[in-house]
N, C-alpha and C positions, 0 to 999 in steps of 0.2 A: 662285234658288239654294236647292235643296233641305236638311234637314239631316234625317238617317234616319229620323225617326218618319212624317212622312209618307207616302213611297212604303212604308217597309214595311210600315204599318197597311193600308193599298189594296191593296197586295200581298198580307195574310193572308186581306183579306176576298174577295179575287178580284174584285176592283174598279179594278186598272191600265188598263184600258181607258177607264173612266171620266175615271181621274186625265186620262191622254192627251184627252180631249174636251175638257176642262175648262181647259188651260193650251194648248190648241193656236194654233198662232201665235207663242207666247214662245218665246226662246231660255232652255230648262231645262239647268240644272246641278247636278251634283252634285260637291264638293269629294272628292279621294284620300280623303283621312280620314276621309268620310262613306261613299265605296263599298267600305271596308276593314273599316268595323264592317257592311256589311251582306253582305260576304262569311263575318264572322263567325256572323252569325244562319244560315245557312242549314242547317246541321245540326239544328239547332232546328225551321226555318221553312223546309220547302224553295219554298214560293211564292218564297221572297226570290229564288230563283236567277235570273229571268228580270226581274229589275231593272234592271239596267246594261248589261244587252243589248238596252236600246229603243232606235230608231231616235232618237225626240225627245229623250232625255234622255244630255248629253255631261259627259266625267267631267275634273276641271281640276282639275290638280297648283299648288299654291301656290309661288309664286318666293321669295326672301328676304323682303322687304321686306313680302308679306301674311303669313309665316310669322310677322315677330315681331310682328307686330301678335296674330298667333292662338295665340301664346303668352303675348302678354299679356291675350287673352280668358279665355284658358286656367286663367291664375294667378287671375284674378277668380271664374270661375266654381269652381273648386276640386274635391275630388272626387279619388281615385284617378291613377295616372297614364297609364290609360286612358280615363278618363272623362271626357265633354263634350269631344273633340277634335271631334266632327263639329259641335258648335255654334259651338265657336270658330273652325275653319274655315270657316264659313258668314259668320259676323259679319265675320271680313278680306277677303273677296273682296267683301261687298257696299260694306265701308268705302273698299275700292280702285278699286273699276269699277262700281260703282252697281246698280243692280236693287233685289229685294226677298230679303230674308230670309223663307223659308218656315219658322218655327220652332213647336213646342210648350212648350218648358221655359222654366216660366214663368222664372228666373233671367234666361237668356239671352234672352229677350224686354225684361227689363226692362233688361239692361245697351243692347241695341240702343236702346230706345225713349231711356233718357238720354242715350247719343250722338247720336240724329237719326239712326239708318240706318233705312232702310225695312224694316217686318218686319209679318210676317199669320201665324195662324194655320191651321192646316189648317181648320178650319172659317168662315173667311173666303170660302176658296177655293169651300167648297161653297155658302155665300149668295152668292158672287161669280156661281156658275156658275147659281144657280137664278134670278136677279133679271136677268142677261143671256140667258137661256129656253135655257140648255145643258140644265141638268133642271130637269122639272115638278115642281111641290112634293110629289107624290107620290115621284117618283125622288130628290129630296135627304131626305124625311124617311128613306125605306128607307138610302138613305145611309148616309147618321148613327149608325141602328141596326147597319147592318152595320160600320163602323167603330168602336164601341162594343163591340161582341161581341169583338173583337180585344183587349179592354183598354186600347185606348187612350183616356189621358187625353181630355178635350176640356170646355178652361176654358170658363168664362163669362165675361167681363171685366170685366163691371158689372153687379150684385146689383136695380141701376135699371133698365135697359133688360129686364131679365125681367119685372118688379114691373110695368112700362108694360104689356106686354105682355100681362099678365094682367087688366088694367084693358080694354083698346082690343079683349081677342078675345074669341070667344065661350066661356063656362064652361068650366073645363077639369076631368077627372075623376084623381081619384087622390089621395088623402087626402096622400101623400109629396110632392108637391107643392110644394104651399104652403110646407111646413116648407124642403124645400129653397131654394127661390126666396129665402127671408127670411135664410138663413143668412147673416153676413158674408163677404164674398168676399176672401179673405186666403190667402197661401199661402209658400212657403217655401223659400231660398236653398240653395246647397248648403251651407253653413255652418248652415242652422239658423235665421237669424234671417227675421223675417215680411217677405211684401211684400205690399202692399193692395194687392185688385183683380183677384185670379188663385184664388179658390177651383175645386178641381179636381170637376168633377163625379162620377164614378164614387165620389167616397167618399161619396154618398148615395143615387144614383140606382143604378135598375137599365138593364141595356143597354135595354133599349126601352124605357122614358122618355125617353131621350136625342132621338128622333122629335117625341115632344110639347113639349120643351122648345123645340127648331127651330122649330117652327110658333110658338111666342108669342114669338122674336127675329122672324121673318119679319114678323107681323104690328108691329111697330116698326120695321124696319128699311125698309118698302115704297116710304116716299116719300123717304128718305134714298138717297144716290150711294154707292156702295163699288165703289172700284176696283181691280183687283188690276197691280202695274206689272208 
């Protein structure tokens, strides 16, 4: 169960095909709420337009009983009263009929993780897709970077598994680096207050760093399982 920043970052960087290799097999969805804000973008974004027109990716209206659940995502997550409907729809359909939440915002990530719903980050998706040999680590670091060029955020989760990383790989170059990797990794509700564990990278990094950084999770993550449901 998609929630709009994913396909539309794939979508800007003209990497929807990839998305499709990448999850093929799953039954992909997207909730109304989530194909209503990317009908919005498209003025903006006209890549967006040919989103909801994939053969793989089917679009599911919420019935009452996920609605008030996604209204009370909704009230937690806060925001405008446009704003985070695609997350909170995301979070009720997975809460009602199981799957995985495909989210970015860190908020809505951590509301999922304290209920126990399953949820991955888009760059899960992409170690998902490179450690089961969908792409070569040549193909996910370009990735990364072309998805980075989009603006789009792309947390790190633990401040530790980079810090490994830079221990276990070979030298890495770039004086910004370092600095970032050590930074605490904290980040921020839609209210304001902090949540440990979601520093967002781009407020340090430049778009391609975002490649180099992939490579020293890759190089920690190699012997470890990650599965995407």
């Amino acid at each position: 169960m998609f929630d709009t920043s994913c396909n539309t970052h794939f979508a800007r960087a003209g990497r929807l095909g990839i998305l499709e290799q990448i999850v093929a097999g799953r039954d992909c969805i997207v909730p109304n709420e989530v194909a209503v804000e990317i009908e919005r973008g498209i003025e903006r974004y006209p890549a967006l337009r040919s989103i909801t027109s994939r053969s793989w990716l089917r679009i599911f209206e919420l019935d009452f009983p996920e609605t008030i659940s996604a209204v009370t995502y909704k009230h937690q997550l806060g925001g405008g009263p446009s704003q985070h409907l695609g997350e909170a729809a995301v979070l009720a359909y997975v809460k009602h009929f199981g799957g995985t939440a495909i989210i970015d915002d860190s908020a809505a990530v951590e509301i999922a993780q304290l209920e126990g719903i399953p949820v991955r980050r888009t760059l899960a998706l992409v170690i998902h897709a490179y450690k089961a040999g969908v792409l070569d680590r040549l193909a996910a670091e370009d990735l990364v970077d072309d998805l980075a060029s989009t603006e789009m955020r792309l947390p790190c989760r633990r401040a530790r598994t980079i810090r490994l990383g830079l221990r276990a790989g070979p030298p890495l170059k770039g004086a910004r680096l370092p600095q970032l990797i050590r930074l605490p990794m904290m980040g921020r509700r839609a209210d304001g207050s902090r949540i440990a564990g979601s520093k967002e990278l781009e407020s340090v990094a430049q778009p391609k760093e975002h490649g180099l950084l992939f490579r020293t999770w890759l190089s920690t993550t190699r012997t470890q399982r990650s599965t995407v449901n």
